[in-house]
Backbone as a chain_set.jsonl record, in Angstrom:
{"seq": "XXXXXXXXXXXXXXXXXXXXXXXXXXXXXXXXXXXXXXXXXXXXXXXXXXXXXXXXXXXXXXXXXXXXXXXXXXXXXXXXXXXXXXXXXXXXXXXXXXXXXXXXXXXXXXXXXXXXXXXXXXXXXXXXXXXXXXXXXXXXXXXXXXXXXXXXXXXXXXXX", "coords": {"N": [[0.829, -1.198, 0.0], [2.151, 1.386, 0.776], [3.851, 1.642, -1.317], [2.322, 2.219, -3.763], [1.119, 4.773, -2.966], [3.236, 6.621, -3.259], [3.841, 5.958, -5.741], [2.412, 7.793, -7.658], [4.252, 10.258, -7.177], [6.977, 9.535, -7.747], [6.48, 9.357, -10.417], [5.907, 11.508, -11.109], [8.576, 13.08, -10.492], [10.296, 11.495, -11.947], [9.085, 12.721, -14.629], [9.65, 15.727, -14.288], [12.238, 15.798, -14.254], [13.043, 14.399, -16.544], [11.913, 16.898, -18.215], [13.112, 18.883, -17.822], [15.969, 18.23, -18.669], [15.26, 18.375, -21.489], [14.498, 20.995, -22.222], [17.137, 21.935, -22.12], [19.242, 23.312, -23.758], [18.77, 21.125, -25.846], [17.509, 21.076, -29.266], [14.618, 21.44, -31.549], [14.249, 19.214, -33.687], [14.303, 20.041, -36.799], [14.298, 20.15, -40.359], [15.329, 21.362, -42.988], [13.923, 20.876, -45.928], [13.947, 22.363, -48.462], [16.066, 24.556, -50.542], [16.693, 28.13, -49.84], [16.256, 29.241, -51.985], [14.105, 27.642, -53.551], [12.259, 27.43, -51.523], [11.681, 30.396, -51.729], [10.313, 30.058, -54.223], [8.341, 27.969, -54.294], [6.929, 28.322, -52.216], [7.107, 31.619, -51.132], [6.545, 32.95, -52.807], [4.341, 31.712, -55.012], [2.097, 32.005, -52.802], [2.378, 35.037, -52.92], [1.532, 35.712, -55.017], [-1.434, 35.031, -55.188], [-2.377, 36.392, -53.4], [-1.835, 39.05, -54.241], [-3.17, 39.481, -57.191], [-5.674, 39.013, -56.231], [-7.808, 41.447, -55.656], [-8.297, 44.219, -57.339], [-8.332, 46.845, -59.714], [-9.047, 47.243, -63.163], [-8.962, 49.374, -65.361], [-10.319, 50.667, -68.148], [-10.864, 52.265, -70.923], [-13.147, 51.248, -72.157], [-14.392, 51.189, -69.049], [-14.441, 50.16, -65.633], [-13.316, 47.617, -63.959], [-13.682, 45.827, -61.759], [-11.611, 43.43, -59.768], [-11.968, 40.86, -57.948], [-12.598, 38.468, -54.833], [-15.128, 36.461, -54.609], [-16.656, 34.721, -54.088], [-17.122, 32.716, -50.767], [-14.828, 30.051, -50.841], [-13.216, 31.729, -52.732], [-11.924, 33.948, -50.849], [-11.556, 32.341, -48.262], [-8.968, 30.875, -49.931], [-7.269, 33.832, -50.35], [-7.221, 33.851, -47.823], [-5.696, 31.565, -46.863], [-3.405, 32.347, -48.38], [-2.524, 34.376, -47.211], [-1.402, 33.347, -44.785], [0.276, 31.353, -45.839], [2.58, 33.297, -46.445], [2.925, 34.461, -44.075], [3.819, 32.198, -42.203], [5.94, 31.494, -44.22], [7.733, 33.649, -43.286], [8.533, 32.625, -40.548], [9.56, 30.522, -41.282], [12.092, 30.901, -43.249], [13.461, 31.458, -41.176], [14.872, 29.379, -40.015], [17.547, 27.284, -39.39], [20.158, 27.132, -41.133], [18.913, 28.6, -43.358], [18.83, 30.935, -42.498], [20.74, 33.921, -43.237], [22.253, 36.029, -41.936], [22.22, 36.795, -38.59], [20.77, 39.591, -37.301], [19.805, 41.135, -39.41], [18.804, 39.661, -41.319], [17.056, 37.969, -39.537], [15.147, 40.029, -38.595], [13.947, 41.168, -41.299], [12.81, 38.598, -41.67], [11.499, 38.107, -39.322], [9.303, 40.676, -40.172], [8.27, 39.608, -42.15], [6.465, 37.967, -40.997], [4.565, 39.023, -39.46], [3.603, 41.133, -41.255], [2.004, 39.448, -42.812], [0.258, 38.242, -41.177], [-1.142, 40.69, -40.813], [-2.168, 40.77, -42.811], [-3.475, 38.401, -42.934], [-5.929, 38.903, -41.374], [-7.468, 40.972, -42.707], [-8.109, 39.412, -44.862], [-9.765, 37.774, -43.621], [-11.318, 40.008, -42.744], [-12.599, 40.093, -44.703], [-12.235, 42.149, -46.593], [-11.526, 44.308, -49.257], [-10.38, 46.653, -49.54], [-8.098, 46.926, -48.328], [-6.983, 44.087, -48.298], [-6.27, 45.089, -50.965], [-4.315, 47.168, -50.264], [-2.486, 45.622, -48.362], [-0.973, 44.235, -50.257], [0.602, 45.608, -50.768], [2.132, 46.412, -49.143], [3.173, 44.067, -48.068], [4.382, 43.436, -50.811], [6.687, 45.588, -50.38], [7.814, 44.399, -47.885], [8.862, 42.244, -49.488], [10.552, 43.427, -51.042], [12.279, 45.163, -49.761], [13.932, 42.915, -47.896], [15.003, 41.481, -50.772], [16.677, 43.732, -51.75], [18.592, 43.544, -50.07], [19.648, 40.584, -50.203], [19.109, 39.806, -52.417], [19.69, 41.17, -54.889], [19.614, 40.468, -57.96], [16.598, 39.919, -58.351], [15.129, 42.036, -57.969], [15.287, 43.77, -60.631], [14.931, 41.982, -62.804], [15.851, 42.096, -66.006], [17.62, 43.894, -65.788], [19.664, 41.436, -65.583], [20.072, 40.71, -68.505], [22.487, 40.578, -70.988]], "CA": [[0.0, 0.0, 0.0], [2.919, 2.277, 0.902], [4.926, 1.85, -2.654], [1.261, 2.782, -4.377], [0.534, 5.824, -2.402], [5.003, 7.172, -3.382], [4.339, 6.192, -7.286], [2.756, 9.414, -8.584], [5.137, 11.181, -6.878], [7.895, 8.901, -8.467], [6.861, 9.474, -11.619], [6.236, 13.176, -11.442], [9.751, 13.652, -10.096], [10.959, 11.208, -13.125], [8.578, 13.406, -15.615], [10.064, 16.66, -14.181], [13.473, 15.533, -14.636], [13.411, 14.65, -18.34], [11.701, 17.774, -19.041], [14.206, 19.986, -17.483], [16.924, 17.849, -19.809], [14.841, 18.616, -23.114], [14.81, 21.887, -22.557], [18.356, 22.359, -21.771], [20.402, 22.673, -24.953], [18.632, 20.543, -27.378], [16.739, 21.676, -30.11], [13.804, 20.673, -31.992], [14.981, 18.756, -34.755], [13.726, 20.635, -37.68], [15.42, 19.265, -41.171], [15.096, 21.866, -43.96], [13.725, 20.45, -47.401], [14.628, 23.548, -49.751], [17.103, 25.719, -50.086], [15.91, 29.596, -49.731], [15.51, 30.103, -53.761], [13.032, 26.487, -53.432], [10.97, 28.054, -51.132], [10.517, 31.318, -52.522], [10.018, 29.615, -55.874], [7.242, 27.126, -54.528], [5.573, 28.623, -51.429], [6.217, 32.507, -50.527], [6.305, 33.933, -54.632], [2.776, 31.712, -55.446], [1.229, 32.785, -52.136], [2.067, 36.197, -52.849], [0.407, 36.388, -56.203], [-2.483, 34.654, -54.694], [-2.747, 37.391, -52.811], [-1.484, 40.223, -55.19], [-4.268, 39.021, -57.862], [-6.959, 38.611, -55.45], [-8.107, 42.547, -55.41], [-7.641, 44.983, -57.905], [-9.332, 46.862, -60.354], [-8.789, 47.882, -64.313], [-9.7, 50.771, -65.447], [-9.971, 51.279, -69.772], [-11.63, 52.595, -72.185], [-14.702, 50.215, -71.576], [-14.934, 51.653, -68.141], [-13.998, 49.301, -64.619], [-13.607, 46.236, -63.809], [-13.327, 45.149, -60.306], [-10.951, 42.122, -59.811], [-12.364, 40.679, -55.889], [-13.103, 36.922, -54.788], [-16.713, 36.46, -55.275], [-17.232, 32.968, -53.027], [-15.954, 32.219, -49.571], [-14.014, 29.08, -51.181], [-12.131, 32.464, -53.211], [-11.692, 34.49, -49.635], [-10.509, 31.275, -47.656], [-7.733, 30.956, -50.701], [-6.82, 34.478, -49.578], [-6.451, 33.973, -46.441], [-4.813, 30.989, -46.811], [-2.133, 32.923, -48.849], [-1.901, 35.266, -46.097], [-0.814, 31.939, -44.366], [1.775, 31.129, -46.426], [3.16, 34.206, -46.143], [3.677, 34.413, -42.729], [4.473, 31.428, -42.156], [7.54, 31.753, -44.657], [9.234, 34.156, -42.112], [9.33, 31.471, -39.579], [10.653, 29.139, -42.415], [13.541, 31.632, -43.42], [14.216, 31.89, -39.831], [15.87, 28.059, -39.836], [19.041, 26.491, -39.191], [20.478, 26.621, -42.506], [18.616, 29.471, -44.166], [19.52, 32.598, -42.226], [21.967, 34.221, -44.073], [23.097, 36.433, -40.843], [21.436, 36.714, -37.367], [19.858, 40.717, -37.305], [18.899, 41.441, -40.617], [17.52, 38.656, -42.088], [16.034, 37.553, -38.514], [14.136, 41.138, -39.174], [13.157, 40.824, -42.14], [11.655, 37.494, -41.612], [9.948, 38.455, -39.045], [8.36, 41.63, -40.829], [7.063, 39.122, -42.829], [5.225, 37.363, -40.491], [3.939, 40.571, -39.111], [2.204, 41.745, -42.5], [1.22, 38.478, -42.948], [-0.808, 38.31, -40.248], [-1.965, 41.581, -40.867], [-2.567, 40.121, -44.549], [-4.783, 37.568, -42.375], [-6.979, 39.696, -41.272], [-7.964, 41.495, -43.348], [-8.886, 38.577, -45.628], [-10.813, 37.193, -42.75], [-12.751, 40.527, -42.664], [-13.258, 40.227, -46.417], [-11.918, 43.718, -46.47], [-11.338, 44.679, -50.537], [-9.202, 47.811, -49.824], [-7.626, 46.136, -46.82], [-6.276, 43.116, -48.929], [-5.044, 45.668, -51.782], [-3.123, 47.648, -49.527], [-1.849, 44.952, -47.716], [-0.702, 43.653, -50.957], [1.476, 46.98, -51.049], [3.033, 46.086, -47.528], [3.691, 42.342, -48.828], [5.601, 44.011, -51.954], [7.735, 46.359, -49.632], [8.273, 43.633, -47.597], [9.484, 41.067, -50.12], [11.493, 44.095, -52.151], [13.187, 45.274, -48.746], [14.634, 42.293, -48.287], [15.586, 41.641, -51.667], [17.315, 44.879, -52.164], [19.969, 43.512, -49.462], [19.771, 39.631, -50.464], [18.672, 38.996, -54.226], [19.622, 42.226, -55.544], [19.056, 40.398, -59.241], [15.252, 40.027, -58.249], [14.542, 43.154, -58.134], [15.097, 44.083, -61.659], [15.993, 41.017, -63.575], [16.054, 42.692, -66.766], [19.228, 44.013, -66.11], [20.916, 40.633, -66.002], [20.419, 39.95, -69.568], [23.439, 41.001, -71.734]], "C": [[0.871, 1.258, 0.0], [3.26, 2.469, -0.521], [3.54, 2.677, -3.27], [0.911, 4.324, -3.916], [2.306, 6.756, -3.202], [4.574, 6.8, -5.144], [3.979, 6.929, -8.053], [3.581, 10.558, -7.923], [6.573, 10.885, -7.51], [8.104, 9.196, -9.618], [6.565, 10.84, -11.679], [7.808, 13.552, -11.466], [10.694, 13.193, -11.341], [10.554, 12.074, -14.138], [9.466, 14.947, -15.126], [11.457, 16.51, -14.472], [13.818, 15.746, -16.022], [12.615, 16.38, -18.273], [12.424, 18.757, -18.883], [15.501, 19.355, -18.402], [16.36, 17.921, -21.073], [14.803, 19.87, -23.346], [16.48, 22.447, -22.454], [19.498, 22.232, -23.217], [19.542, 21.906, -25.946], [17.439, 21.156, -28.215], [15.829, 20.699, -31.108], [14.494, 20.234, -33.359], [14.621, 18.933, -36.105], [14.458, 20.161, -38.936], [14.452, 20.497, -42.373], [14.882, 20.964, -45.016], [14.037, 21.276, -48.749], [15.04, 24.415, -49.404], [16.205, 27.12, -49.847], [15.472, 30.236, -51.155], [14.215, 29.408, -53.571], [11.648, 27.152, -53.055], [10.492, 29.194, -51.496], [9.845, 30.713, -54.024], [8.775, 28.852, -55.766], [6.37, 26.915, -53.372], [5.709, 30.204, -51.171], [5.825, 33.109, -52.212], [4.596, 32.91, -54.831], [1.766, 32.04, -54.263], [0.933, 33.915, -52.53], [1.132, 36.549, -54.016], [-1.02, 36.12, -56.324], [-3.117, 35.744, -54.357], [-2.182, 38.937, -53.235], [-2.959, 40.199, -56.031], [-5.551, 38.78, -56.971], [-8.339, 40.257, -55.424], [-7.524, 43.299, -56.75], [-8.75, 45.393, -58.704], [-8.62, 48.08, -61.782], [-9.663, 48.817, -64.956], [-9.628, 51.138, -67.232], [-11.272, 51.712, -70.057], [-13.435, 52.13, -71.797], [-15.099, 50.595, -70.29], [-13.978, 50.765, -67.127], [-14.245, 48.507, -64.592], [-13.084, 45.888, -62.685], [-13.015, 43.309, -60.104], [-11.335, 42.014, -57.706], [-12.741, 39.152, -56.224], [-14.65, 37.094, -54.907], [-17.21, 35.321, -54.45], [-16.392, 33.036, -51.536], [-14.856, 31.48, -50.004], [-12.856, 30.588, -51.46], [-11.24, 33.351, -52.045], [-11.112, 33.498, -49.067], [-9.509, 31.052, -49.01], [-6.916, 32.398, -50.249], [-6.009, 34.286, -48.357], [-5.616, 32.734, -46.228], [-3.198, 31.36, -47.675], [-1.495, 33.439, -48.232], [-0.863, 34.502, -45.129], [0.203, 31.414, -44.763], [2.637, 32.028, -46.237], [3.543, 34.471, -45.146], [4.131, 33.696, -41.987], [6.07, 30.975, -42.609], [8.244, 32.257, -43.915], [9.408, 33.38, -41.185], [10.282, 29.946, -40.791], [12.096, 29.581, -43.32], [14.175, 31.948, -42.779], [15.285, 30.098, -39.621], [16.832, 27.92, -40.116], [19.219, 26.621, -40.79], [20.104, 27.421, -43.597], [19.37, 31.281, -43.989], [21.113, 33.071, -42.594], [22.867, 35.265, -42.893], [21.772, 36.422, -39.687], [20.421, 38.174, -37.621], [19.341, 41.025, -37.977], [18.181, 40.71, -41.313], [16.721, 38.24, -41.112], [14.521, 38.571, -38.516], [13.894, 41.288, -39.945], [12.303, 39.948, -42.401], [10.445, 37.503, -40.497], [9.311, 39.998, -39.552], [7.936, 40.713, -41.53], [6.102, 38.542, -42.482], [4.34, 38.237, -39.972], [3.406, 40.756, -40.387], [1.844, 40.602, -42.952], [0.113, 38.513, -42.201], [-1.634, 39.471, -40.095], [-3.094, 41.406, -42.279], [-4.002, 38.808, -43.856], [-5.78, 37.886, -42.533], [-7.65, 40.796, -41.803], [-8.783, 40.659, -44.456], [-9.951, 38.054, -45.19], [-11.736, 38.152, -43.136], [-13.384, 40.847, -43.661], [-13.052, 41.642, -46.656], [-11.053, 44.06, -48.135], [-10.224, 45.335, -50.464], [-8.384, 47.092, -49.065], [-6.303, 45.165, -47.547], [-5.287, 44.172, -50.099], [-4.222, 46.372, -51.106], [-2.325, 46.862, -48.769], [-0.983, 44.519, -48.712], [0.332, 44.256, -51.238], [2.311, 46.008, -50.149], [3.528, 44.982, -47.943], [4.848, 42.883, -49.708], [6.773, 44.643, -50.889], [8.636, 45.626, -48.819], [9.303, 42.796, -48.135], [10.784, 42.51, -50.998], [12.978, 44.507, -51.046], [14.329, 43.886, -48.322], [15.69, 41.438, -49.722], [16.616, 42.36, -51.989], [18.775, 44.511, -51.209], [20.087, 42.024, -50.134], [19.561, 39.405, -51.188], [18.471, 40.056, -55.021], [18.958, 42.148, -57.101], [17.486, 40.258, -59.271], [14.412, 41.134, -58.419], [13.424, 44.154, -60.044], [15.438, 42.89, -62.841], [16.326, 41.176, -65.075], [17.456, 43.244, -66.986], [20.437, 42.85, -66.34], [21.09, 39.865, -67.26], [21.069, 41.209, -70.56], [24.175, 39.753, -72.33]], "O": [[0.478, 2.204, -0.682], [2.93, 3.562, -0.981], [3.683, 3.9, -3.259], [0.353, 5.011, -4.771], [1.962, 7.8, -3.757], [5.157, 7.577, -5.899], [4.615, 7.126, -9.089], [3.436, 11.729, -8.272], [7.309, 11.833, -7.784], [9.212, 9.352, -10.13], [7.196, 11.392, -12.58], [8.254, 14.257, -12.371], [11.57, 13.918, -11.811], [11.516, 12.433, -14.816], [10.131, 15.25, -16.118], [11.84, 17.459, -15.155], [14.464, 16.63, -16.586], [13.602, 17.11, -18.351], [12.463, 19.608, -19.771], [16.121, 20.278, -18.931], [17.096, 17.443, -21.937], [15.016, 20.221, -24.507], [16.727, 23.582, -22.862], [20.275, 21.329, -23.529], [19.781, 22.25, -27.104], [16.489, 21.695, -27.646], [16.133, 19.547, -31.417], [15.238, 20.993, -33.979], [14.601, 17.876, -36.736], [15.51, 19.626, -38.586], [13.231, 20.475, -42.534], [15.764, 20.108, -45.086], [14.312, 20.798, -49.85], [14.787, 25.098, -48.411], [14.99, 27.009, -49.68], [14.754, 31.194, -51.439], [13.206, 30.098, -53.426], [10.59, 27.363, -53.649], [9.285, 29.375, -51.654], [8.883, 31.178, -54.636], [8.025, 28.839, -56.742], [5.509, 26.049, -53.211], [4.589, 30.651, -50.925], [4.758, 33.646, -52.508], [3.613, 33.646, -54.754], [0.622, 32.345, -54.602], [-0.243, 34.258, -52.651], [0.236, 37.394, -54.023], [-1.766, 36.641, -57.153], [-4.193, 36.108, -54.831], [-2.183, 39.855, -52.416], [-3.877, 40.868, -55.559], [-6.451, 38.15, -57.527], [-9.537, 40.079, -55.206], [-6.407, 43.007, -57.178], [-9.84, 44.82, -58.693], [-8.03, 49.153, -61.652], [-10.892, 48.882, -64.979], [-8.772, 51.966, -67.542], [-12.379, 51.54, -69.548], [-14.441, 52.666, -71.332], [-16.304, 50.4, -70.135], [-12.835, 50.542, -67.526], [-15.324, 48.151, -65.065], [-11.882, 45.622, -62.668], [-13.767, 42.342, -60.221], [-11.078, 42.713, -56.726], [-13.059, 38.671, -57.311], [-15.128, 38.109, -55.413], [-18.425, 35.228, -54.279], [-15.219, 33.373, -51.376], [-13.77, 31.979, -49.711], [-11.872, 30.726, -50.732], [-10.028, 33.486, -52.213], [-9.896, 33.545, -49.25], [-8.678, 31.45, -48.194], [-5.82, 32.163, -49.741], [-4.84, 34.44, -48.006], [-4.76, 32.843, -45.351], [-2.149, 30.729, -47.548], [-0.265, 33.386, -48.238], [0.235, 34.939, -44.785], [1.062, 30.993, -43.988], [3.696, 31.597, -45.78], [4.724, 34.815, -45.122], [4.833, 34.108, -41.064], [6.981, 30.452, -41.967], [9.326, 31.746, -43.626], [10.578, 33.312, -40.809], [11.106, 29.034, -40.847], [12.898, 28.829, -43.875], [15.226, 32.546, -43.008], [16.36, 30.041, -39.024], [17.234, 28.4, -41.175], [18.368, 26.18, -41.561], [20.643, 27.25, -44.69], [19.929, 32.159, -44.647], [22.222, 32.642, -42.274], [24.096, 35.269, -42.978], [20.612, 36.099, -39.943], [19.316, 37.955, -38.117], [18.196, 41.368, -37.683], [17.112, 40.993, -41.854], [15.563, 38.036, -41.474], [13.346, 38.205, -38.47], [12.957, 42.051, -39.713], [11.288, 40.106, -43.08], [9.255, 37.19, -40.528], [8.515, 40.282, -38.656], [6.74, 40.948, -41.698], [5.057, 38.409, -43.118], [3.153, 37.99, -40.183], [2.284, 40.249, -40.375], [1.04, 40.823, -43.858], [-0.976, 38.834, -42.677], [-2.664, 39.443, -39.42], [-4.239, 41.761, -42.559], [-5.111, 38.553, -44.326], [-6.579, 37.532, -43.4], [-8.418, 41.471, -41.118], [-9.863, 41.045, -44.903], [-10.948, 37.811, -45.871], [-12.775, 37.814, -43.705], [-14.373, 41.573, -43.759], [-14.07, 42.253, -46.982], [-9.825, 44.022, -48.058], [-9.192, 44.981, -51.035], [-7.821, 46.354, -49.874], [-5.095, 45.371, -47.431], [-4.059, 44.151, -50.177], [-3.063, 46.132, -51.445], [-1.287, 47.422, -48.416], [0.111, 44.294, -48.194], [1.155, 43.674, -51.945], [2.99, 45.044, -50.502], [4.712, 45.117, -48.251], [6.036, 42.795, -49.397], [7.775, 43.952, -50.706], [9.847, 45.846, -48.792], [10.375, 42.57, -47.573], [11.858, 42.115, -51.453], [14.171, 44.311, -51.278], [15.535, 44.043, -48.515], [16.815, 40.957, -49.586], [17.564, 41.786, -52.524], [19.857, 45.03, -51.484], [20.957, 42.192, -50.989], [19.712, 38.184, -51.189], [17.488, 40.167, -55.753], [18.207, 42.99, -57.593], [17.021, 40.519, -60.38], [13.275, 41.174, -58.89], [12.345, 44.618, -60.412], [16.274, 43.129, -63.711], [17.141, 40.349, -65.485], [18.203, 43.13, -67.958], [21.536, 42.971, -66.882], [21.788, 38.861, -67.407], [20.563, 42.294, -70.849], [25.135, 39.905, -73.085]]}, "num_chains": 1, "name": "protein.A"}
């Protein structure tokens, strides 16, 4: 009866143990799958045009034409772009991507920051909301560029 009454205290004291050795030093074991071109190439560049193309509106001759989702299904695609997008700055923040600690750590997270502002706004089905956010996204993705993928910017110039 004694040992029974001492074994959740046994195993708390064993459970508190390991968990003070998992946090100590080791790290989650995260294993990159693509390099940093990969992923812009095949999750934050087609989010963003998800969410570039989602809002907008042409203006000719013929008069306007308002470019907007039209279905929830087209709004949840939104906001799941927004999703990608901010998600990428925690996925350019990994072992193996960050190209230095302060500046690219800040830049990646500004992206999760107007992502998430990019969220919500899709959530609130917000027209102007999403095109201006779509600004902030650009500034975002060009700001970093302009220090790390200078040829992105303009790639026009690199053909000679």
């Amino acid at each position: 009866m004694r040992t029974r009454r001492h074994f959740p205290l046994a195993v708390l004291i064993l459970l508190s143990g390991c968990a003070s050795d998992a946090s100590e030093g080791s790290s989650v074991p995260f294993t990159a799958v693509a390099d940093t071109q990969q992923l812009m190439a095949s999750i934050l560049d087609p989010a963003a045009e998800i969410y570039w193309d989602a809002v907008g509106w042409i203006i000719d001759a013929s008069g306007t034409t308002e470019i907007r989702p039209g279905s929830l299904e087209e709004w949840e695609a939104v906001r799941n772009a927004a999703f990608m997008i901010a998600e990428s700055g925690n996925l350019l923040m990994m072992d193996g991507r960050a190209v230095d600690e302060e500046a690219w750590m800040g830049m990646s997270q500004s992206m999760i920051d107007v992502g998430r502002r990019a969220i919500a706004v899709a959530e609130a089905r917000d027209e102007q909301g999403v095109f201006d956010m779509g600004a902030e996204i650009y500034f975002a993705c060009t700001n970093c560029h302009a220090v790390y993928a200078v040829q992105t910017l303009n790639p026009a110039d690199q053909i000679n």
